[in-house]
Backbone as a printed PyTorch tensor [residue, N CA C, xyz], in Angstrom:
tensor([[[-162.2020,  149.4140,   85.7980],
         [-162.0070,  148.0360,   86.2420],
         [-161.7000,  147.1200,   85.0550]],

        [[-162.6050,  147.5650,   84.1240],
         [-162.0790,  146.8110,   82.7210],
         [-160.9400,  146.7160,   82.3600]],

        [[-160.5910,  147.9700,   82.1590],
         [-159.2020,  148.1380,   81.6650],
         [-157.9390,  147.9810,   82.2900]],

        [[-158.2070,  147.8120,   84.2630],
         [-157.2770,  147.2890,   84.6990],
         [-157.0440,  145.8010,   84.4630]],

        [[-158.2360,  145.0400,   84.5860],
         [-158.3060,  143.8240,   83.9920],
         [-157.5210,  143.5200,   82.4420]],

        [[-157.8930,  143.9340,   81.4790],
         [-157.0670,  144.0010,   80.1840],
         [-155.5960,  144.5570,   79.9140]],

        [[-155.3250,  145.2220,   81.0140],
         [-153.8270,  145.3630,   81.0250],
         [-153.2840,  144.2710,   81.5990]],

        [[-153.8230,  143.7080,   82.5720],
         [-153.1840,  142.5160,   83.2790],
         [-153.0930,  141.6910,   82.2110]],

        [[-154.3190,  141.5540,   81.6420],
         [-154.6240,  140.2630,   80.7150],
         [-152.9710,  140.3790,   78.8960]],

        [[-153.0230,  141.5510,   78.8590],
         [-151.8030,  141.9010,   77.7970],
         [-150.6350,  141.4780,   78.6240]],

        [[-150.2590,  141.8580,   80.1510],
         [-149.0570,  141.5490,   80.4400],
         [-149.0150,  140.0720,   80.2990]],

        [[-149.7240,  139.6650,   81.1150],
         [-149.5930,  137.7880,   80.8250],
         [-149.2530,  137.2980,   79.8460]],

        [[-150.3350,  137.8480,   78.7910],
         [-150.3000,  137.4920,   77.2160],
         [-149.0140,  137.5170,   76.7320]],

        [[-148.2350,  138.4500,   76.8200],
         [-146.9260,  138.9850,   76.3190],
         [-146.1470,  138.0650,   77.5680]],

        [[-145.8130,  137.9730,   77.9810],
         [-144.4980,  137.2370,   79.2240],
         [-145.0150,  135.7650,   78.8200]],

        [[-146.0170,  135.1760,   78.1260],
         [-146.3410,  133.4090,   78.1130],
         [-145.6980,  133.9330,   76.7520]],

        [[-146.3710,  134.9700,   75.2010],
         [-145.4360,  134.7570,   74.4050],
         [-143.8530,  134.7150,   73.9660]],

        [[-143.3420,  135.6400,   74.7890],
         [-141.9390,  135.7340,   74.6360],
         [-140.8580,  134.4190,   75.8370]],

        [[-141.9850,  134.2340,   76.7790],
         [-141.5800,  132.4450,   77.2660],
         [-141.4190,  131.8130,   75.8410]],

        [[-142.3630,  131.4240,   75.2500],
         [-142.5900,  130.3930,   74.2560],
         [-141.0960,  130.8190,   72.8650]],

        [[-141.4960,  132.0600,   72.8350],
         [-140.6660,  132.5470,   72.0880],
         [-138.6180,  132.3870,   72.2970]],

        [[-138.3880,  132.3570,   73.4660],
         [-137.3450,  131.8360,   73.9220],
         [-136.6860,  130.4740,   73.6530]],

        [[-137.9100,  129.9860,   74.4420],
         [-137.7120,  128.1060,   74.6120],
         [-137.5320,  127.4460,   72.7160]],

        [[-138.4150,  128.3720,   72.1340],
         [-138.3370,  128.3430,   70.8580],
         [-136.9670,  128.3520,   70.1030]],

        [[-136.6900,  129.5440,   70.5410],
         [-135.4970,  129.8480,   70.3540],
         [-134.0050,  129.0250,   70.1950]],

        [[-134.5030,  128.6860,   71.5160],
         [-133.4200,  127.6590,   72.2180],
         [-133.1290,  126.3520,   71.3130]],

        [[-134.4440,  126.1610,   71.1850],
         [-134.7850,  124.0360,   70.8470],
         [-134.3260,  124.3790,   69.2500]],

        [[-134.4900,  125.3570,   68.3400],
         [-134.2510,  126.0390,   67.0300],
         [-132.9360,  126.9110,   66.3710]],

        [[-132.6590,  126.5110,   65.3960],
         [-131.3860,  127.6030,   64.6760],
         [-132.0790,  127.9640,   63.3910]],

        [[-132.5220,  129.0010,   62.8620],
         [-132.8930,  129.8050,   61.5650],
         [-134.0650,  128.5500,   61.2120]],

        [[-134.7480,  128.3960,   62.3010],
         [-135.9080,  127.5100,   61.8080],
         [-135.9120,  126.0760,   61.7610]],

        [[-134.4310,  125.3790,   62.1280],
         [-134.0950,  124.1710,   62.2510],
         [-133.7020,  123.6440,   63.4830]],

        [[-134.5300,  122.5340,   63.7950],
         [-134.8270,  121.6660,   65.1330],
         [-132.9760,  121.7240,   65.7810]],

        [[-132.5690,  121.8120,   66.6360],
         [-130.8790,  121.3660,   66.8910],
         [-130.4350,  120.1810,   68.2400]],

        [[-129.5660,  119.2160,   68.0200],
         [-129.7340,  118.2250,   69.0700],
         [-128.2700,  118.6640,   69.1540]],

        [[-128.1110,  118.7610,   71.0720],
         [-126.9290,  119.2740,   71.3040],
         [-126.5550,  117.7140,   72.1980]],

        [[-124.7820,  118.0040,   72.5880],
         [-124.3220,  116.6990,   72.7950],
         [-123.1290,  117.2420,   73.9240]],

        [[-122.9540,  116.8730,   74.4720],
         [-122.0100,  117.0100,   75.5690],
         [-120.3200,  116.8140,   75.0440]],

        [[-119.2920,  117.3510,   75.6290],
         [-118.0540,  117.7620,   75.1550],
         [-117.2890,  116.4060,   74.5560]],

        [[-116.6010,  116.3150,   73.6780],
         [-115.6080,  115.5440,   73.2670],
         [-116.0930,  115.1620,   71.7760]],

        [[-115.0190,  114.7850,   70.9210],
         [-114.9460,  114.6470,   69.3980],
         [-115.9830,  113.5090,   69.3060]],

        [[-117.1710,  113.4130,   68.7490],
         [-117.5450,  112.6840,   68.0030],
         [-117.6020,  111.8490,   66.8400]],

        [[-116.9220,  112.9600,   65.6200],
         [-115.9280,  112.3540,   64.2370],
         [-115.0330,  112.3600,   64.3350]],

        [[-114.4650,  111.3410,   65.0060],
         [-112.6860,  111.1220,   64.6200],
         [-112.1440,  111.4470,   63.4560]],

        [[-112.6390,  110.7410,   62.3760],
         [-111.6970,  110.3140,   60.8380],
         [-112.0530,  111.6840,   60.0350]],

        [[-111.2640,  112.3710,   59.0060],
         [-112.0890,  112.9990,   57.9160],
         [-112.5930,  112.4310,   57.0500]],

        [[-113.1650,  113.2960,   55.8820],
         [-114.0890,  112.1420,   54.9990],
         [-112.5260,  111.7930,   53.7020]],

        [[-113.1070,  110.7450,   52.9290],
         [-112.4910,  109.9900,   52.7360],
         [-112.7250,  110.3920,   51.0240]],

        [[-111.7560,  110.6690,   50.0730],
         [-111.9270,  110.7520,   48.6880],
         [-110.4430,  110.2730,   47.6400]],

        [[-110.9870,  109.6990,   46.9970],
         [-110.5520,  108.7380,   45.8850],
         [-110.6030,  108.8690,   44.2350]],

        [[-110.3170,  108.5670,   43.2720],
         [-110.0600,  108.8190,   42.4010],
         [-112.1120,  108.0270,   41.5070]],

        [[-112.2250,  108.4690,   40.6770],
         [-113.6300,  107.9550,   40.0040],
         [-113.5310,  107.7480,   38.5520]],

        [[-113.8560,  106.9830,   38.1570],
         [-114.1250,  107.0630,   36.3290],
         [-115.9450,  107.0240,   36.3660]],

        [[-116.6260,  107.1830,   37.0550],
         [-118.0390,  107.2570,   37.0960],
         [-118.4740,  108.6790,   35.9260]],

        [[-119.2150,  108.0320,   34.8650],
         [-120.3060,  109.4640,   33.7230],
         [-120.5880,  110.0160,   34.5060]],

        [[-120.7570,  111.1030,   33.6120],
         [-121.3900,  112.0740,   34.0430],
         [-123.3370,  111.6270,   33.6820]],

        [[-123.7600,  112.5350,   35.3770],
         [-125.6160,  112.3130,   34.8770],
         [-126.2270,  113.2840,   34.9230]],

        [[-127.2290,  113.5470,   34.4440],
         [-128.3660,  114.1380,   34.0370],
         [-129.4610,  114.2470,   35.0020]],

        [[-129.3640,  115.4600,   35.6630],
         [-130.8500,  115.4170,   36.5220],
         [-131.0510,  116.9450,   36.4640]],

        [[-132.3290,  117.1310,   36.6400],
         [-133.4260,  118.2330,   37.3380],
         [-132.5580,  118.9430,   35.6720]],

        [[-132.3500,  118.8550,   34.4350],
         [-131.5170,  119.9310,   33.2160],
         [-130.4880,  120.1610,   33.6910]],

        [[-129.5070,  119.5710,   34.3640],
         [-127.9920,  119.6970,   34.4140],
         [-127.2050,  118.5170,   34.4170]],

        [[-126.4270,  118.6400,   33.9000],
         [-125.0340,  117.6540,   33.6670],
         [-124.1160,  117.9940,   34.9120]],

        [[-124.1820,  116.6490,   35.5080],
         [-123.3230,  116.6450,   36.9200],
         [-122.1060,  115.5810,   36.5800]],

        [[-121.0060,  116.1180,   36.3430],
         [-119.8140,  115.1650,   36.1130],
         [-119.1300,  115.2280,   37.3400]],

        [[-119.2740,  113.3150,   37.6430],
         [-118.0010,  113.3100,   38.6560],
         [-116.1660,  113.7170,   38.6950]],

        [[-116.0660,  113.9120,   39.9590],
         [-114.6010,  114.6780,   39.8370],
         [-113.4350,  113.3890,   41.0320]],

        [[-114.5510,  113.5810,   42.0160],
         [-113.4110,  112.3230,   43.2690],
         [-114.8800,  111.7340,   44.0890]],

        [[-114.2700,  110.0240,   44.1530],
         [-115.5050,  109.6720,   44.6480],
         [-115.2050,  110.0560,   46.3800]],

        [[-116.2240,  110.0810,   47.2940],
         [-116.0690,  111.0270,   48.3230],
         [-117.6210,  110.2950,   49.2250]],

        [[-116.6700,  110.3550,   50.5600],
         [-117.6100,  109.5920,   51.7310],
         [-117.5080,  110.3120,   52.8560]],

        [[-118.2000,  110.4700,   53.9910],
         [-117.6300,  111.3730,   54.9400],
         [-118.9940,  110.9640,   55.9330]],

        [[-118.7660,  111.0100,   57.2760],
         [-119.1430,  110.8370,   58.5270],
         [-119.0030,  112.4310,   59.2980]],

        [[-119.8220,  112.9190,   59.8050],
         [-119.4130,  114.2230,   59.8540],
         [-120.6160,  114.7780,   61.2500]],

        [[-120.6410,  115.8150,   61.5060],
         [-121.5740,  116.5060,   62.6480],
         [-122.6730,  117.8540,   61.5710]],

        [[-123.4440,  117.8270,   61.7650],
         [-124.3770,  118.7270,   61.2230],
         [-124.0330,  120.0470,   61.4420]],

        [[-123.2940,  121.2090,   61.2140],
         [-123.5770,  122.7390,   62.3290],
         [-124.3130,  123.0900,   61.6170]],

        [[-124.5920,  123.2510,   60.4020],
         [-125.4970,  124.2290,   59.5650],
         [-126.4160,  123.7530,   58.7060]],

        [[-127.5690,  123.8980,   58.5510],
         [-128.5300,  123.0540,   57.0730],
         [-129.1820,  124.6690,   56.7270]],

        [[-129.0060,  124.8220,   55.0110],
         [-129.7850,  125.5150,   54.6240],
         [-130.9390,  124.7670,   53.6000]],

        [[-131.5990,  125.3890,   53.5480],
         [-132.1930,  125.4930,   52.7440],
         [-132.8370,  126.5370,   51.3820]],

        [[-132.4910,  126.0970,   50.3610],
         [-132.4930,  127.0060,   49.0800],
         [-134.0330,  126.9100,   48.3110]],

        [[-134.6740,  127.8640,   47.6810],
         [-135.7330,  127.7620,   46.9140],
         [-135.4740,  128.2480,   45.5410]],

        [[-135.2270,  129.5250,   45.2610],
         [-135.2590,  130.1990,   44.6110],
         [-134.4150,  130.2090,   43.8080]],

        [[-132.6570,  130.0740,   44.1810],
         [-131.6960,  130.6280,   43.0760],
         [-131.6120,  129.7240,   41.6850]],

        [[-131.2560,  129.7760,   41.1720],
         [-131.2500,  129.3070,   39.6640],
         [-130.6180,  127.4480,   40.0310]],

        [[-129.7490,  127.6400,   40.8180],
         [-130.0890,  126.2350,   41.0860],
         [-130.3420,  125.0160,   42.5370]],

        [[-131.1810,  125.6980,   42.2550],
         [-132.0110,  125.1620,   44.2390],
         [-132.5380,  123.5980,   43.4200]],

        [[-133.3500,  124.1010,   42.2600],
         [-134.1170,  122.5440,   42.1390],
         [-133.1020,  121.1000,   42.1140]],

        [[-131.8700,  121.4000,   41.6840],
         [-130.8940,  120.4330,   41.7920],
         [-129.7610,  120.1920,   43.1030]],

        [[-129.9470,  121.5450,   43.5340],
         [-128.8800,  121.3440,   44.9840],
         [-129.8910,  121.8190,   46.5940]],

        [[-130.8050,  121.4650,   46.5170],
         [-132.2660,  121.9600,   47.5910],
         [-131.6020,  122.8880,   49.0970]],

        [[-129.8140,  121.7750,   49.6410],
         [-129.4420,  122.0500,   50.4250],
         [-128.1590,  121.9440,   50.8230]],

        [[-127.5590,  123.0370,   51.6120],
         [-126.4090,  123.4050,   51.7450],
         [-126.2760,  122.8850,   53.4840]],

        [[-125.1910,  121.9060,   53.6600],
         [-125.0840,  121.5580,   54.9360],
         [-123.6610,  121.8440,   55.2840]],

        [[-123.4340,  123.0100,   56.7790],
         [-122.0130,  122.7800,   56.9360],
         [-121.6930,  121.6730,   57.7430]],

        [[-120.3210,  120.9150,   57.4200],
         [-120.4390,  119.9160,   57.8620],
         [-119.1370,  119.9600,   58.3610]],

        [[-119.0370,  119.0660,   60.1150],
         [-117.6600,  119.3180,   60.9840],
         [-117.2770,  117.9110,   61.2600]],

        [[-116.0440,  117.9910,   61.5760],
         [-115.5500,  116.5470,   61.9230],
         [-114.3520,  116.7920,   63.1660]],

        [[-113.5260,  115.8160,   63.5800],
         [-112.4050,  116.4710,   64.4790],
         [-112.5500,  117.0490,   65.2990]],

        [[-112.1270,  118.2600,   65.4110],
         [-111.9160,  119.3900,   66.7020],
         [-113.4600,  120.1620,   66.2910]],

        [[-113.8590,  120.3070,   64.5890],
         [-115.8980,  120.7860,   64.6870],
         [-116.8260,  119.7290,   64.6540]],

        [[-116.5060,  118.6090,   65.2990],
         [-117.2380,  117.4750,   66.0360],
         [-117.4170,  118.0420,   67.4180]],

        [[-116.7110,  118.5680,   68.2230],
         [-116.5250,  118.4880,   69.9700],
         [-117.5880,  119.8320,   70.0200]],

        [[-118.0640,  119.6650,   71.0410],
         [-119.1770,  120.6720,   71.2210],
         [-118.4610,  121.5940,   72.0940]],

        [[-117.5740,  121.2850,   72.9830],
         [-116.3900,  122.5160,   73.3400],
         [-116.0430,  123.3560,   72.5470]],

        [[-115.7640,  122.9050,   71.6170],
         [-115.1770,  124.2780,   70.7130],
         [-116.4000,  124.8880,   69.4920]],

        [[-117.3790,  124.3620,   69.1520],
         [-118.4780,  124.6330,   68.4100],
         [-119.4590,  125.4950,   70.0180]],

        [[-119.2940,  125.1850,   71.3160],
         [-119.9580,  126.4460,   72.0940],
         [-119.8380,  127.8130,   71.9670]],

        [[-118.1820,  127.8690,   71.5230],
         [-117.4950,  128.8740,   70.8520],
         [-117.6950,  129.5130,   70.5220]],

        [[-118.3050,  129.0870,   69.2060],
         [-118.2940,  129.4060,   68.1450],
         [-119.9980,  130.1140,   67.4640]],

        [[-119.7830,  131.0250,   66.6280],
         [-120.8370,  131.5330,   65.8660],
         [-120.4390,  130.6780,   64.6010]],

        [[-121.6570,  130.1470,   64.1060],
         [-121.5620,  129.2540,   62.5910],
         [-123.1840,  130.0980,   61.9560]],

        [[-123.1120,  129.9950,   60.7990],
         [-124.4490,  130.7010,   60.0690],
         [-123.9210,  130.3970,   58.6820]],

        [[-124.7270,  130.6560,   58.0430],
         [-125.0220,  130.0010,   56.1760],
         [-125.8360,  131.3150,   55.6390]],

        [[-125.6340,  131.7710,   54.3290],
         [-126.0720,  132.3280,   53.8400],
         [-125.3950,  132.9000,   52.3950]],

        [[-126.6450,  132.8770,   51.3330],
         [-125.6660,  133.0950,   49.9460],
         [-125.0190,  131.8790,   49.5580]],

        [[-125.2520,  131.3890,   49.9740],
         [-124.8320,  129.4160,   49.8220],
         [-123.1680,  129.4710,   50.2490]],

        [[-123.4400,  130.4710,   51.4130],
         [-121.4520,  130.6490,   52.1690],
         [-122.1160,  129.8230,   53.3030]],

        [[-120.9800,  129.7540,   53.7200],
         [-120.8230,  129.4390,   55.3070],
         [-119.7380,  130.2940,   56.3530]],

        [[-120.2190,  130.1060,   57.2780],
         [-119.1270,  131.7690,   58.3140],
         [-118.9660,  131.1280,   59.5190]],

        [[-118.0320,  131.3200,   59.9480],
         [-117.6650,  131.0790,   61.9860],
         [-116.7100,  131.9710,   61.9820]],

        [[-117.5650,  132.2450,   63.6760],
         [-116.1520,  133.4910,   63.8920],
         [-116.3030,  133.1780,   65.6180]],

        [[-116.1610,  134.2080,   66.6390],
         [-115.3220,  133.5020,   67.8690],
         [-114.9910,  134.9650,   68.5190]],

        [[-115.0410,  134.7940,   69.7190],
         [-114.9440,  136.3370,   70.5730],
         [-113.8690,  136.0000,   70.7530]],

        [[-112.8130,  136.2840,   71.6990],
         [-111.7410,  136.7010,   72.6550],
         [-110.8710,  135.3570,   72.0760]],

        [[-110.1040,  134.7620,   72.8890],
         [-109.3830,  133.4420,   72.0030],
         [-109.6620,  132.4340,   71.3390]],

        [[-109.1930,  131.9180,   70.3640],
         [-109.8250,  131.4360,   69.5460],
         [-110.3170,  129.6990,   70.1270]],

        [[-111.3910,  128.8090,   70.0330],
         [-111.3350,  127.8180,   70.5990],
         [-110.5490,  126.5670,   70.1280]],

        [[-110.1870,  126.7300,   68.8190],
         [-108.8260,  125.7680,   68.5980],
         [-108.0340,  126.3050,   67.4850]],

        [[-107.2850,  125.5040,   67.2930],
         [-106.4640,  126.3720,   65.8050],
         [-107.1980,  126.6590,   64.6630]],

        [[-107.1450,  127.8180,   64.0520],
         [-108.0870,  127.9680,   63.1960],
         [-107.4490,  127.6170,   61.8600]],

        [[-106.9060,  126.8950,   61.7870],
         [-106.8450,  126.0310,   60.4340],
         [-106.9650,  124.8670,   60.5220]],

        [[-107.1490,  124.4990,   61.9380],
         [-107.7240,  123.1230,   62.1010],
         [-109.1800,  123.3270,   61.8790]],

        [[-110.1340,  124.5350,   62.7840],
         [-111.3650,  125.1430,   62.2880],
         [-111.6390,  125.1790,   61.0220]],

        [[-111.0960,  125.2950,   59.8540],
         [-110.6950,  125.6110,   58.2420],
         [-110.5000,  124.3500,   58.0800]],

        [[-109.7670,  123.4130,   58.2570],
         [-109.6280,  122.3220,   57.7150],
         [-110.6130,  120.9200,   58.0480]],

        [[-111.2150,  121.1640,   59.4190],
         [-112.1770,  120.5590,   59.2780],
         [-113.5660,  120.5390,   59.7820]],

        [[-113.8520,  121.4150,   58.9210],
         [-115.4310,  121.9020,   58.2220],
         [-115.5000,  122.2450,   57.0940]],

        [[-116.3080,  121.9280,   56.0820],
         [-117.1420,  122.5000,   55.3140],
         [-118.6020,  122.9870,   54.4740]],

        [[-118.3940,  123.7110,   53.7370],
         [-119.9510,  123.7780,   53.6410],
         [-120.0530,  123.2890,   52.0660]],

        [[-121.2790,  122.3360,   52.3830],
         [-121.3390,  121.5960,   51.6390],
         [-122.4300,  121.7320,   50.4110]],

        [[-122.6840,  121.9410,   48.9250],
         [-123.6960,  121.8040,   48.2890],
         [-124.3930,  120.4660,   48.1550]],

        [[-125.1180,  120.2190,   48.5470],
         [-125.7270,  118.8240,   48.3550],
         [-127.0080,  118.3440,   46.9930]],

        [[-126.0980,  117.1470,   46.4220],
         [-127.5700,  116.8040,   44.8700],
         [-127.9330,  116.0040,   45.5080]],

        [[-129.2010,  115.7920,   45.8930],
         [-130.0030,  114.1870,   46.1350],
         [-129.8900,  113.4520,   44.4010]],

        [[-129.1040,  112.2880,   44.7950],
         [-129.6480,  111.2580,   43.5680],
         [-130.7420,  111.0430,   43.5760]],

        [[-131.5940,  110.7150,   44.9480],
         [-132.7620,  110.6470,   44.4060],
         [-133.6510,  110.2990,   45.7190]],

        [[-134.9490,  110.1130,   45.5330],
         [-135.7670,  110.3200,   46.6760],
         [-135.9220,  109.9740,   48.3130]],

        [[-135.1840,  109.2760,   48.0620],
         [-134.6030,  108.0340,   49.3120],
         [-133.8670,  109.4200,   50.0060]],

        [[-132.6950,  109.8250,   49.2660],
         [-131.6990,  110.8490,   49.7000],
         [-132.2530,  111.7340,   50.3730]],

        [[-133.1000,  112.3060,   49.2190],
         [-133.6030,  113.8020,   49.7220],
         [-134.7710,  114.0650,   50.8700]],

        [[-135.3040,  112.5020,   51.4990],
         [-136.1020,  112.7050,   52.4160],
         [-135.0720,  112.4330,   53.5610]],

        [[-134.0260,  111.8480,   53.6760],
         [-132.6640,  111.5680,   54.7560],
         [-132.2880,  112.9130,   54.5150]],

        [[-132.2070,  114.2950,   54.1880],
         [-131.2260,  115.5600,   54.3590],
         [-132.8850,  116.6260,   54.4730]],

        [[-134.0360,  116.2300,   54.2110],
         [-134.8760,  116.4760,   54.8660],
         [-134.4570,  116.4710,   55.7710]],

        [[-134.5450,  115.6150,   56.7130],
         [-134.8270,  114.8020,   58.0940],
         [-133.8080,  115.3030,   59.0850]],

        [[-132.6750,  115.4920,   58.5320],
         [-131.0130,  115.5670,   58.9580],
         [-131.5940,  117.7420,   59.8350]],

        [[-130.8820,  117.0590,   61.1380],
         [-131.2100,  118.6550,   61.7710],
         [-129.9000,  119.0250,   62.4240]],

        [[-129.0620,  119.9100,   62.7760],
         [-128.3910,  120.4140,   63.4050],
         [-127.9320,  119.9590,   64.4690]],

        [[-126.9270,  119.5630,   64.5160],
         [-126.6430,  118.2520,   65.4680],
         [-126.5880,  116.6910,   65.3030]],

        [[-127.0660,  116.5010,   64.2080],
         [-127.4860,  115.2390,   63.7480],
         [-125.9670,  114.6760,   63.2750]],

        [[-125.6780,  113.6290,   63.1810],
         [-123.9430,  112.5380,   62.6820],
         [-125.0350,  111.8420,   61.3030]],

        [[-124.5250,  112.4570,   60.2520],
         [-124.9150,  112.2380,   59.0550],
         [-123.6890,  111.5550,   58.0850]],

        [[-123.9690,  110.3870,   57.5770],
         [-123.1800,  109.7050,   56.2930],
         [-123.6380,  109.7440,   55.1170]],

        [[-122.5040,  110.0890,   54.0210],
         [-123.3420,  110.7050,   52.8960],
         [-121.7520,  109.6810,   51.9830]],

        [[-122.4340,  109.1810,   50.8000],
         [-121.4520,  108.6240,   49.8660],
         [-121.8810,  109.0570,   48.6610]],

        [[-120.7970,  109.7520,   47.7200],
         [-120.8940,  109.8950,   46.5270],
         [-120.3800,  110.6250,   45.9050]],

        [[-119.8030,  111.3580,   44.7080],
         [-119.0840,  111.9600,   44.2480],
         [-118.6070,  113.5830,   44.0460]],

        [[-117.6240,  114.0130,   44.9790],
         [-117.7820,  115.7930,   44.0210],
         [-117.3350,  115.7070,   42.3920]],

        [[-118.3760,  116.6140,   42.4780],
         [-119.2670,  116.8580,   40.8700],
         [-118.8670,  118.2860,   40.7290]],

        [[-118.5490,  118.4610,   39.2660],
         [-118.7830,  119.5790,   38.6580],
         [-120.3110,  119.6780,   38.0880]],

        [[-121.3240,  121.0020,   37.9150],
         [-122.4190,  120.9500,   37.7160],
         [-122.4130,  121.7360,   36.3020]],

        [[-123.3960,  121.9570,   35.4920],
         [-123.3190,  122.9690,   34.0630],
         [-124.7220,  122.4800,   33.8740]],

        [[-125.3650,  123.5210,   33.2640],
         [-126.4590,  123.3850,   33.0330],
         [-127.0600,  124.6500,   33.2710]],

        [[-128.6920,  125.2310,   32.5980],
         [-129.2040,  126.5210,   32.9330],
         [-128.7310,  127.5920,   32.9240]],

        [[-127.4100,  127.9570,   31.9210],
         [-126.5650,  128.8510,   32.0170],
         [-125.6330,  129.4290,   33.0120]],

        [[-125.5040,  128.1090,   33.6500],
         [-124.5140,  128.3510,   34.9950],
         [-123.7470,  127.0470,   35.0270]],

        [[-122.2070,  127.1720,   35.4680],
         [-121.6810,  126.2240,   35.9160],
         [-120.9510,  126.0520,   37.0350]],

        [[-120.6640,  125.5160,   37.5970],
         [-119.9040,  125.1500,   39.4660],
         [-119.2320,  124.2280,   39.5550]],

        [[-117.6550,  124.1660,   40.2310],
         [-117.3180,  123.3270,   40.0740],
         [-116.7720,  123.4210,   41.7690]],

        [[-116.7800,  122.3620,   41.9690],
         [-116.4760,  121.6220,   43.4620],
         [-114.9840,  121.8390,   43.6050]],

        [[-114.7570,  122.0000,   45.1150],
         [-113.9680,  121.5530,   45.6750],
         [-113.3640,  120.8650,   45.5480]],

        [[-111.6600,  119.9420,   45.8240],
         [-111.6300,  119.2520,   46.0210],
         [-110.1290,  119.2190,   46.7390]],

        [[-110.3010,  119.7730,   47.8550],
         [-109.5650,  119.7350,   49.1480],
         [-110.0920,  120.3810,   49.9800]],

        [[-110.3350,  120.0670,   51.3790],
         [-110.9170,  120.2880,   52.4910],
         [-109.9030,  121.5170,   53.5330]],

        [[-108.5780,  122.0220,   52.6000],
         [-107.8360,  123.1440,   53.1140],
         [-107.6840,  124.3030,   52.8120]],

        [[-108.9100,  124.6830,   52.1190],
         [-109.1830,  125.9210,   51.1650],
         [-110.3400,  127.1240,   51.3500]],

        [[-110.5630,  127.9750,   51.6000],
         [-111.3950,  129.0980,   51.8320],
         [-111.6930,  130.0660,   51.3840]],

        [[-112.7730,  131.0520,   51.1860],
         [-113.2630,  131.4030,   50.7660],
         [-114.0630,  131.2340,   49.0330]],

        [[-114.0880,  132.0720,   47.8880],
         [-114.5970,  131.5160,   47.0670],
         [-114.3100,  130.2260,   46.2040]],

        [[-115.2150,  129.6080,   45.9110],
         [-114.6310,  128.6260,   45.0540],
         [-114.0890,  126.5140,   45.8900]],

        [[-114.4660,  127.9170,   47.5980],
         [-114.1660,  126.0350,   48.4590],
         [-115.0750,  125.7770,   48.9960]],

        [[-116.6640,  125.7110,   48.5580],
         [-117.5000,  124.8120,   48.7840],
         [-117.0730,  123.3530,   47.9110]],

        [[-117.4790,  122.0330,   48.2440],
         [-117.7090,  120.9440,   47.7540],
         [-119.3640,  121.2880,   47.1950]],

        [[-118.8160,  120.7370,   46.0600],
         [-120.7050,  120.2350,   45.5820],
         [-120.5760,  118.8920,   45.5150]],

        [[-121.2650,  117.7470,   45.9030],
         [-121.7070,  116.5440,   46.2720],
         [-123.0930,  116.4100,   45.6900]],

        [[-122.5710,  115.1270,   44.7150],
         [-123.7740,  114.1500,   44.1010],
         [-124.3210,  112.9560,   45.4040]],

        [[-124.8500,  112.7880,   46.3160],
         [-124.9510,  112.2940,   47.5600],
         [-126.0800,  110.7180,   46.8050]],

        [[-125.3110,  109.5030,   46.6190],
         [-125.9460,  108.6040,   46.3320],
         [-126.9050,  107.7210,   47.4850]],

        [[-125.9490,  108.1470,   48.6120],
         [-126.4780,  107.1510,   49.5240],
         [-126.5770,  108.3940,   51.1630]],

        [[-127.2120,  108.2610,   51.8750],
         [-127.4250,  109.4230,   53.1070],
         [-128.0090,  108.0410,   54.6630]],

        [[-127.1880,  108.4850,   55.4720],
         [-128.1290,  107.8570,   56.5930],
         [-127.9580,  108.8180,   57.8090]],

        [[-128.7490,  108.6770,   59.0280],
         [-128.0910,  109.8630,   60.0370],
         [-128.1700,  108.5500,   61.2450]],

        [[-126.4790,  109.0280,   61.7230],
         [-126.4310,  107.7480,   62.4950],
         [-126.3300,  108.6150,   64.3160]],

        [[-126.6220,  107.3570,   65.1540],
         [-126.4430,  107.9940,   66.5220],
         [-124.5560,  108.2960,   66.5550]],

        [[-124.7070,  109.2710,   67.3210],
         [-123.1020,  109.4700,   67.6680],
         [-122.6930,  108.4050,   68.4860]],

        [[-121.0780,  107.9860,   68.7760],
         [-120.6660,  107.3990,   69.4260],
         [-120.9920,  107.5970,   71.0290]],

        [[-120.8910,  106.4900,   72.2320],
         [-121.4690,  106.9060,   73.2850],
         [-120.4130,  106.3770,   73.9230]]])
């Protein structure tokens, strides 16, 4: 009788955890909260970059020289987060970031997006959901420097789904026996076309309604 009792009691146990475990699932991407949005472009414009005479600065032991000053309004698909590699203490987080046709949640339903190795990846079953150099041209994955504390609690905060504004310069980085140098065109792939971003200013705004 016991033990029919305790089998019951494991099945329950197990069908409430893997409930929880689902719903979990669902509300979550690799551990990050995600706010989903119903079909149509949210970022119209791409981001916006310009020429800079701004020094180079000094943070966390690296020399970050600006390259193009650089603004952008964009959709969240991806936030990583870095600890470990040689330079996490200066770049904490890697956000891919969509605008255009990877604004619309039609074509990001699509789509598989994931981060890893400080890459970013989408790929897509059976036809593709829009041109994929429009896919390529507007998204990227982004290295992000907090200038400074203000910043880095706004890309804290910033979750998957979130319409995030970020102003400030791609930077070349050197320092710690490593150097990186940014992007600086949004039509380029694989190695070498991340942006690294000195992010002076961060807000996360509601999407258009």
């Amino acid at each position: 009788m016991a033990s029919r009792w305790f089998t019951r009691f494991l099945t329950l146990f197990t069908i409430v955890i893997f409930g929880a475990m689902a719903w979990f699932g669902s509300q979550h991407q690799f551990g990050v909260t995600t706010k989903d949005h119903p079909p149509g472009v949210l970022v119209a414009n791409p981001p916006g970059q310009f020429p800079t005479a701004k020094a180079p600065v000094q943070l966390k032991g690296f020399q970050v020289t600006p390259r193009a000053q650089f603004q952008l309004t964009a959709r969240v698909l991806a936030k990583k987060r870095y600890r470990f590699d040689t330079q996490s203490d200066l770049i904490p987080y890697d956000f891919a970031l969509g605008w255009g046709v990877m604004s619309d949640s039609a074509v990001l339903d699509r789509l598989d997006i994931s981060q890893s190795g400080r890459w970013y990846f989408w790929s897509y079953s059976g036809n593709p959901p829009a041109d994929p150099g429009a896919i390529t041209n507007s998204s990227a994955n982004m290295h992000l420097i907090p200038f400074d504390d203000q910043v880095r609690r706004v890309l804290d905060d910033a979750v998957v789904g979130d319409i995030v504004t970020l102003t400030g310069e791609l930077s070349d980085v050197a320092g710690k026996g490593m150097t990186l140098a940014s992007s600086l065109t949004r039509s380029d792939s694989g190695g070498g076309a991340c942006e690294v971003m000195l992010v002076r200013t961060a807000s996360i705004a509601s999407p258009p309604s």
